[in-house]
C-alpha positions as CSV (number, residue, x, y, z in Angstrom):
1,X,188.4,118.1,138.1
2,X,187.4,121.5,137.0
3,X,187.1,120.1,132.9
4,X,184.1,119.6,131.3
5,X,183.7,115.9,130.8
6,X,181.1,115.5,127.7
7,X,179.5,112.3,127.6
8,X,176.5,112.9,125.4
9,X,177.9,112.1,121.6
10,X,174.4,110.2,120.7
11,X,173.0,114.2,121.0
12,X,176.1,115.5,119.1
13,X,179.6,115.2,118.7
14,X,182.5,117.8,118.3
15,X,183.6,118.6,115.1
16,X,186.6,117.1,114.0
17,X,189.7,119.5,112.9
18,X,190.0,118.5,110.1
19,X,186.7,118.8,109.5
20,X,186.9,122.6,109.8
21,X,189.7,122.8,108.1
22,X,187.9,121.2,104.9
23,X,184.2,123.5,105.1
24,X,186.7,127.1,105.9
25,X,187.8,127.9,102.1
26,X,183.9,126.9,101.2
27,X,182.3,130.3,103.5
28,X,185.4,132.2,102.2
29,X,187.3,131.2,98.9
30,X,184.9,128.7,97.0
31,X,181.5,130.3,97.8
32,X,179.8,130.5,94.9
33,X,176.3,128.8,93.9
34,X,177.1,124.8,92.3
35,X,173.9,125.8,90.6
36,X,175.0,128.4,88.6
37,X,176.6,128.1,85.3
38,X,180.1,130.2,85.5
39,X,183.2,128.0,85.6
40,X,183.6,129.7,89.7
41,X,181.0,127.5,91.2
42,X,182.9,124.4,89.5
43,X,184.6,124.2,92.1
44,X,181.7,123.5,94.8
45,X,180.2,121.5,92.5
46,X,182.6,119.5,92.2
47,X,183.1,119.4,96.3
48,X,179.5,118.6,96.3
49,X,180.4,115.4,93.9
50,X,183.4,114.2,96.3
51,X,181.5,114.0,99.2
52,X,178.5,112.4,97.2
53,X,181.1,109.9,96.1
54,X,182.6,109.4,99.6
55,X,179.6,108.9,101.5
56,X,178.1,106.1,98.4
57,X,181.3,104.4,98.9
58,X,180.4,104.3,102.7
59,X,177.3,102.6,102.3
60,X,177.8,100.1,99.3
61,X,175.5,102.9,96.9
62,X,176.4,104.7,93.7
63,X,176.7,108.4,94.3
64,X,173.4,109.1,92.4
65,X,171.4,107.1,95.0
66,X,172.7,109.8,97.7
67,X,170.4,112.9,98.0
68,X,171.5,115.5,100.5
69,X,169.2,117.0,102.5
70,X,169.2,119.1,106.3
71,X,169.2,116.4,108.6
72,X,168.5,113.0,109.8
73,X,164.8,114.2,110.6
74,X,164.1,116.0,107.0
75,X,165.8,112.4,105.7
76,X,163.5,110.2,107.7
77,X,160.5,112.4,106.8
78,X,161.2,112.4,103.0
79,X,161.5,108.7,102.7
80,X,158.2,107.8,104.8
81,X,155.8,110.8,103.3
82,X,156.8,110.4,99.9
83,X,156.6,106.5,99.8
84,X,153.2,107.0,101.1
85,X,152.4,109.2,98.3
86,X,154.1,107.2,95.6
87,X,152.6,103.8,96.6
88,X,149.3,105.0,97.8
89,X,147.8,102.5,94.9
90,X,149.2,99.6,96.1
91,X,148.2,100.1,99.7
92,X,148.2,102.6,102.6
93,X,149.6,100.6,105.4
94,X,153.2,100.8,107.1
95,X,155.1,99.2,109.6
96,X,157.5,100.8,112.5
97,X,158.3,100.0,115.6
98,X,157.9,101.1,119.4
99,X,161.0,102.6,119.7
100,X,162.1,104.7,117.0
101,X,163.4,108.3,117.1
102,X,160.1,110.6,117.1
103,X,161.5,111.9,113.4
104,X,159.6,108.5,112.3
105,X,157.2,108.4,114.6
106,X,155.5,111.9,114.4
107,X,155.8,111.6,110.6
108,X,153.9,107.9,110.4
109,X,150.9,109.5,113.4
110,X,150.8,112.3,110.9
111,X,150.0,109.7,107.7
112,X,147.6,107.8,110.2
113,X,145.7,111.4,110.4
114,X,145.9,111.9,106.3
115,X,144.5,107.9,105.6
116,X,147.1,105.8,106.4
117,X,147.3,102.6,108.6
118,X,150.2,101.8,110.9
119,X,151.5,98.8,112.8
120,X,154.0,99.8,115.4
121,X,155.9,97.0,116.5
122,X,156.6,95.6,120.0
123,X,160.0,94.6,120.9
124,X,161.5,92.8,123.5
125,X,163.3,93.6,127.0
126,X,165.9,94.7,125.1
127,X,164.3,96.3,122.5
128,X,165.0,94.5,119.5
129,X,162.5,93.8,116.8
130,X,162.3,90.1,115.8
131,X,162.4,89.9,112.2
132,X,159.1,86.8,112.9
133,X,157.2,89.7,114.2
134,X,157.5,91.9,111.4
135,X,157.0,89.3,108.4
136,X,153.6,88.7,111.2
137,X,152.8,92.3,110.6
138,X,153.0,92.0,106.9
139,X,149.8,92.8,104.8
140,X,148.9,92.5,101.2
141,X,148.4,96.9,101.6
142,X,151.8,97.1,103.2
143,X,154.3,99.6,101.4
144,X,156.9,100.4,104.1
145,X,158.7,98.9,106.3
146,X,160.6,101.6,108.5
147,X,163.2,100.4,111.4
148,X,165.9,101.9,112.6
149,X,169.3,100.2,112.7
150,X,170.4,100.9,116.4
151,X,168.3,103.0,119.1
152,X,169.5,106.3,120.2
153,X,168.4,106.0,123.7
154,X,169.3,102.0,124.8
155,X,171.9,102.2,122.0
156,X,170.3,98.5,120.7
157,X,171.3,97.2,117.0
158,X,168.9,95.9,115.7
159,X,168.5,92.8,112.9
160,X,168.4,95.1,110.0
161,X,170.0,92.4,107.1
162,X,167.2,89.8,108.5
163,X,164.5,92.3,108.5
164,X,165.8,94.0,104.6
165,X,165.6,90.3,103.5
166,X,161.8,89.7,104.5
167,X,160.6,93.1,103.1
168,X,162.3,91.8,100.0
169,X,160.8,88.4,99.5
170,X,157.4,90.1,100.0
171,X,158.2,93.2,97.7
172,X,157.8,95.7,100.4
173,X,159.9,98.7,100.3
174,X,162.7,99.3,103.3
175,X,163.7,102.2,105.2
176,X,166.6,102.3,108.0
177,X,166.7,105.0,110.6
178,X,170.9,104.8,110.2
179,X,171.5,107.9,112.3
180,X,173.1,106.7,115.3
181,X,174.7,103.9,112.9
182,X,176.4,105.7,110.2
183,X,180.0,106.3,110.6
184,X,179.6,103.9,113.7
185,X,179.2,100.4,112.9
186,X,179.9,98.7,109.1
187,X,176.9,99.3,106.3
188,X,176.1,97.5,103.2
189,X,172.7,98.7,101.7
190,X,173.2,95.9,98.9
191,X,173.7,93.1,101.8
192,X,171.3,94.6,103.8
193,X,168.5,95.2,101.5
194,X,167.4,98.7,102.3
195,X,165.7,100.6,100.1
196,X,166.2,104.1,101.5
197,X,168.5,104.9,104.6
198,X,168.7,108.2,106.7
199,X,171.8,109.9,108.1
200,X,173.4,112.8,109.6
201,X,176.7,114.6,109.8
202,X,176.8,115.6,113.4
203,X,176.7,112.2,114.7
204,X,180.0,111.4,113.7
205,X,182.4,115.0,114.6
206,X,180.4,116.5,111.2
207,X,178.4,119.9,111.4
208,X,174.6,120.3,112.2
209,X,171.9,121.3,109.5
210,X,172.9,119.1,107.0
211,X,172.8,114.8,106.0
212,X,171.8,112.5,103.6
213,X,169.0,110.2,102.6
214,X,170.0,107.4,100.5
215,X,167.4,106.3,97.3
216,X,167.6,103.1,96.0
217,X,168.3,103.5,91.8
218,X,164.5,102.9,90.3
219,X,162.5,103.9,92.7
220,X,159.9,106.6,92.0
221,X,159.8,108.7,95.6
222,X,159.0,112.3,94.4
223,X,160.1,115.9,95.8
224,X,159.8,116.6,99.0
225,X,160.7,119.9,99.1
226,X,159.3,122.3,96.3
227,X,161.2,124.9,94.2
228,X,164.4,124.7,92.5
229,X,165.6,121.8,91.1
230,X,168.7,120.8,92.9
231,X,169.9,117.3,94.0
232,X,168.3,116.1,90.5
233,X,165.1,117.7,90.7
234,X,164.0,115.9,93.7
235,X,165.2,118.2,96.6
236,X,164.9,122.2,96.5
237,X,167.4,124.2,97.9
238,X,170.7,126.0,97.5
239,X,173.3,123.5,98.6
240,X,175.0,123.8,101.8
241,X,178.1,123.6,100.4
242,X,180.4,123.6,103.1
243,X,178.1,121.2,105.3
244,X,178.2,118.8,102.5
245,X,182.1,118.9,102.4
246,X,182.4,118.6,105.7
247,X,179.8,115.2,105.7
248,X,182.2,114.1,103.5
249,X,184.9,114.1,105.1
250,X,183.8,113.4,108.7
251,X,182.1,110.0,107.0
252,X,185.6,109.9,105.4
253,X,187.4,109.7,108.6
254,X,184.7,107.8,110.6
255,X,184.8,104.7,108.1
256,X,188.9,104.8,108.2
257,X,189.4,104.9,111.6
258,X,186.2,102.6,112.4
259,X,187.6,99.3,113.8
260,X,190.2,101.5,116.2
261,X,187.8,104.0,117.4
262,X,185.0,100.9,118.3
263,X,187.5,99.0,120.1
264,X,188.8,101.7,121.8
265,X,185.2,102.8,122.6
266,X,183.8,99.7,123.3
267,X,186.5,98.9,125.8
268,X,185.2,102.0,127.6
269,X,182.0,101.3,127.7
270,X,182.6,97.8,129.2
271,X,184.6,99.3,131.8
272,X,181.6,101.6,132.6
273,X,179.0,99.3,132.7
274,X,180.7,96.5,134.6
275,X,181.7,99.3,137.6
276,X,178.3,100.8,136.9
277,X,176.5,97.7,137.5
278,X,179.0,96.1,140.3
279,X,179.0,99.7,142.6
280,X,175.7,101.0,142.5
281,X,172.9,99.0,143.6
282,X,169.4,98.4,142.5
283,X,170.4,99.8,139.0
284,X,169.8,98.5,135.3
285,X,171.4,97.9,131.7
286,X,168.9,99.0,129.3
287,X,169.6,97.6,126.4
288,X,171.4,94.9,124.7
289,X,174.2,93.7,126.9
290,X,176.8,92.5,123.7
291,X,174.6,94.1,120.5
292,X,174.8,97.6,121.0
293,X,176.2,100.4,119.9
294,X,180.0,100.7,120.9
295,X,179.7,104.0,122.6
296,X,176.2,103.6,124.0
297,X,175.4,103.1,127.8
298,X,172.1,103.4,129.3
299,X,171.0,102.9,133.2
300,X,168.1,103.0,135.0
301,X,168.4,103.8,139.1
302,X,165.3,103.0,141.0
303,X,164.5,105.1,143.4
304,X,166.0,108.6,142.0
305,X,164.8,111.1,139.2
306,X,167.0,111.1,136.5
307,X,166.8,114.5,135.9
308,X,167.7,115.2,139.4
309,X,170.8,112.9,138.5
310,X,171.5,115.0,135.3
311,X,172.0,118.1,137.3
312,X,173.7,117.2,140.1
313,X,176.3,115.4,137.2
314,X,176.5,118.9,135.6
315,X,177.6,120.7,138.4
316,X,180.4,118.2,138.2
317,X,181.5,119.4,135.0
318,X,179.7,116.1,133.3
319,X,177.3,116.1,130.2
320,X,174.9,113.4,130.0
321,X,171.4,112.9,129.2
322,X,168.3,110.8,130.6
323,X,167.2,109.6,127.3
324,X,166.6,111.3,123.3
325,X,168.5,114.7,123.3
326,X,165.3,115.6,121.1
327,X,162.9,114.5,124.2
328,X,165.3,116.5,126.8
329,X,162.6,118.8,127.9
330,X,159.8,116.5,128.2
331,X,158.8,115.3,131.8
332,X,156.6,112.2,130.5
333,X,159.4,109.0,130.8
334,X,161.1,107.7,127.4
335,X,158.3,106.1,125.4
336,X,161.8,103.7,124.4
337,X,162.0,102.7,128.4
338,X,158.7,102.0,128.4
339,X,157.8,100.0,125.3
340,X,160.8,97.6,126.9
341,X,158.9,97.0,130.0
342,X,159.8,99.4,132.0
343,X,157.6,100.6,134.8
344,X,157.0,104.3,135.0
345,X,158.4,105.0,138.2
346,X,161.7,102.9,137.2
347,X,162.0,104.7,133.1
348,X,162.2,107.8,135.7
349,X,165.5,106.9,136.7
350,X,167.5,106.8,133.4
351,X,171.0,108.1,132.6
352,X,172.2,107.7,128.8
353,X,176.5,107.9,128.7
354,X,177.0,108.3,125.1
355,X,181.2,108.1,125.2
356,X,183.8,108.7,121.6
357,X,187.2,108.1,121.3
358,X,188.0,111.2,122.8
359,X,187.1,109.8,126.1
360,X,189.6,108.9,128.6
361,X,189.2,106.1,131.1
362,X,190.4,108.7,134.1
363,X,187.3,110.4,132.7
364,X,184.9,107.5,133.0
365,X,186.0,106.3,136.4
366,X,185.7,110.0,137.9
367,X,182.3,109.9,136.6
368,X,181.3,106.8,137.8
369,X,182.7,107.6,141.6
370,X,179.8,111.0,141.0
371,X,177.3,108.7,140.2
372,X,177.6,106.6,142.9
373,X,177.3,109.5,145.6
374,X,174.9,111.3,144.0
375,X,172.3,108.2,143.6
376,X,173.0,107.5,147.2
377,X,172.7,111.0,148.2
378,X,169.2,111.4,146.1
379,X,168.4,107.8,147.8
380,X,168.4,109.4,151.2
381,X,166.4,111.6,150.1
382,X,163.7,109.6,148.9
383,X,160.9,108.3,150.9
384,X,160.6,105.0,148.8
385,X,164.0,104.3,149.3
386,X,163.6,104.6,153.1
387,X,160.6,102.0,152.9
388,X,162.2,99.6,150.3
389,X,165.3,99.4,152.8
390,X,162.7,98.9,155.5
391,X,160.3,96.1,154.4
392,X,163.7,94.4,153.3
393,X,166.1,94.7,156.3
């Protein structure tokens, strides 16, 4: 099989066609400024509105609670710094988890530097958060509560509805990490009781550099980026027009097509796993077995380096990943593997198979017979192996 085979859609996805199709006449025909006065840019404005509109609807907001922004991590910094700033009266501490993308972690060991106090949350073998632990956590200070909906790497949903409610009854603001989510699995910020959500286009076959960060109406988060007044004074920057569109209609497609694409997907991934699990030995699920993300599969081999794994898979003409596409480069193990319990020498040995409807189930069982000779192959290679099979002949 000479094709590539791209199984790493929790990193990024392919842009739709129709997709394209929508952003083209935005570079070429409808380019000018929505900020400017003259009736030309009326009609990027007025793009702009649509895909405002769309993405509300998505969510259960009104299009005025949807601030566009550059990306899931600008999103999840905006909502975290300047609730920090706006409620620094009532209190300085927040909560978070273990697990969550370093977007929200970085940003809450940067507040710790500049006064703030944060509890980061433990979470189980399957990293979830239980909702007990965090109304635990709760402090008369506290002003955030920040968890993400489903992890990237173990591909984990977590309670999020549960969780909204208690930061409700206790008048805490709530903040959702929806990257991975949106587009992906049903949203309801009104049932759900978030406060402020993050998301991004290219999760869900939209271009890079741009997402949103939903506001709930009445609350007073300020600027986070300084300048011109754009997105209602609260975010400077010439809009990227044609990004925006094509959010819009990538979330448009995503949300129409959702229950077919999951159970197509899902179906896949089942199929992976259950080979997965059944045909190569000494080898874990990370993760929530039933509550994860449809397209989400994530393995640990003992014995192997997943990197080792990674490469030997793309000289096969497969793209995967050992973890966070952000945390490629890093040699340390995923702090997600380990905050589930995972020893070092096991979170080593991690694959993350991010599949999308595109997939094929030829493409998924030729994968799967790779894996299992290159594990084996790496396995004869290794000197714990050869001692493990030893001590238990």
């Amino acid at each position: 099989m000479n094709r590539l085979i791209y199984l790493d859609n929790a990193a990024t996805t392919q842009v739709e066609p129709e997709v394209l199709d929508a952003m083209i006449p935005y570079f070429t025909e409808y380019y000018g400024n929505p900020s400017a006065i003259y009736s030309f840019a009326g009609k990027a404005k007025g793009a702009i509105e649509e895909a405002r509109k769309i993405l509300a609807e998505g969510i259960g907001a009104r299009p005025e609670e949807i601030f566009f922004t550059g990306g899931g991590s600008e999103s999840d910094n905006w909502a975290i710094k300047a609730t920090a700033e706006a409620y620094a009266a009532k209190g300085h501490h927040i909560i978070t988890s273990k697990i969550e993308h370093h977007a929200v972690l970085h940003t809450a060991e940067y507040l710790e530097k500049n006064g703030c106090e944060v509890t980061y949350l433990d979470v189980d073998e399957n990293g979830l958060v239980s909702p007990e632990t965090v109304k635990a956590a709760i402090r008369p200070d506290t002003v955030l509560i920040s968890i993400m909906m489903a992890n990237n790497e173990i591909g984990t949903v977590e309670p999020i509805r549960e969780i909204g409610a208690i930061a409700k009854e206790n008048g805490i603001l709530f903040h959702t990490d929806a990257v991975q989510a949106f587009g992906h699995l049903p949203i309801n910020v009104e049932e759900m009781h978030i406060d402020m959500l993050s998301a991004s286009a290219h999760k869900l076959n939209g271009p890079k550099g741009v997402g949103f960060l939903y506001i709930r109406r009445g609350l007073k988060l300020r600027s986070f980026l300084h300048g011109g007044a754009q997105e209602r004074q609260r975010r400077a920057g010439t809009h990227n027009v044609a990004g925006i569109v094509g959010m819009g209609k990538a979330a448009e497609i995503a949300i129409c097509e959702m229950e077919k694409r999951n159970a197509y997907v899902t179906e896949l991934r089942d199929h992976l796993i259950e080979r997965v699990l059944a045909e190569v030995p000494y080898t874990r699920l990370n993760g929530d077995r039933r509550n994860r993300l449809p397209g989400n599969a994530s393995f640990c081999f003992r014995f192997i380096e997943g990197e080792s794994l990674l490469i030997l898979l793309d000289q096969n003409g497969i793209c995967a990943s050992s973890g966070s596409a952000c945390t490629s480069g890093a040699l340390d193990p995923s702090h997600v593997l380990l905050a589930i319990g995972l020893p070092h020498e096991i979170a080593h040995g991690s694959l993350r198979i991010s599949i999308s409807e595109k997939t094929t189930k030829e493409e998924i069982d030729f994968t799967v017979d790779r894996i299992k000779e290159i594990v084996e192959r790496l396995r004869n290679m290794s000197p714990l192996y050869e001692d493990f099979v030893k001590k238990n002949a």
